[in-house]
N, C-alpha and C positions, 0 to 999 in steps of 0.2 A: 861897468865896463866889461865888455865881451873879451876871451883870450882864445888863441888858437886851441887846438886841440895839442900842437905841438908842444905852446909854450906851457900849458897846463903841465903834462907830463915835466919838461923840466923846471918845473918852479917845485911839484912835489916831489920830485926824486933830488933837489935841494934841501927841501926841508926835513926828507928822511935823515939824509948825509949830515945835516946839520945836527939833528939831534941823535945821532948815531956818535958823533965825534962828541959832541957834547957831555956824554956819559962813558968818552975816552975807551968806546968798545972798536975793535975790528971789523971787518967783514964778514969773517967768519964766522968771529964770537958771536958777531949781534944774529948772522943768522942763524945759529943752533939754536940761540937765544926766540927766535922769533918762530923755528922748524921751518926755514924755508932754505932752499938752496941757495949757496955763497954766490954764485954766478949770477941767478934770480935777483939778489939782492942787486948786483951793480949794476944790472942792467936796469933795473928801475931806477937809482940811486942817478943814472946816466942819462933818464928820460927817454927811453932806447924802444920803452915797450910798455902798451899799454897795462895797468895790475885790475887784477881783478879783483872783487870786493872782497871774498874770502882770503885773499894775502895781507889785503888793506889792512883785515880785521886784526892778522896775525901780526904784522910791525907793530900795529898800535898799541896791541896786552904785551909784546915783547917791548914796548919803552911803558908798562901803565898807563896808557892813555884809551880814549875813546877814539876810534874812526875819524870824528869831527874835529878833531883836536890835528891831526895831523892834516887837514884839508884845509886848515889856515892857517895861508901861509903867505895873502897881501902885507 
C-alpha cells in the first residue's frame, strides 16, 4: 500500500519521537546526542520537513540503529 508523501514524513517523524521518548531523552539531549540541531529535530519529529539521508543516518547511530531500522515503522 502506497502512502502520501505527507503521511510518510509523519509516520517517521513519529517513530523518531517515539523512540526518542523511549530512551526518556529530550530534544535537545537527543539532538547533541544525534549532532543535529534541536529545532531540526522537531521539525522532523513534526513531519514539517522532508530529512535528508545524511541526518537519517545521524538519528539512527544517535539511537544504535541502522537507517532501516527507523524506516519501519507500519
Amino acid at each position: 500500500m502506497s502512502i502520501s508523501d505527507e503521511e510518510f514524513k509523519k509516520r517517521l517523524g513519529k517513530k523518531i519521537e517515539s523512540l526518542r521518548l523511549a530512551k526518556d531523552l529530550g530534544v535537545r539531549e537527543f539532538a547533541l546526542i544525534a549532532d543535529i540541531e534541536h529545532h531540526q529535530l522537531i521539525n522532523i519529529e513534526k513531519g514539517r520537513v522532508d530529512i535528508r539521508l545524511k541526518t537519517l543516518r545521524k538519528i539512527a547511530e544517535g539511537f544504535s540503529l541502522q537507517a532501516k531500522d527507523i524506516l519501519d515503522f507500519d
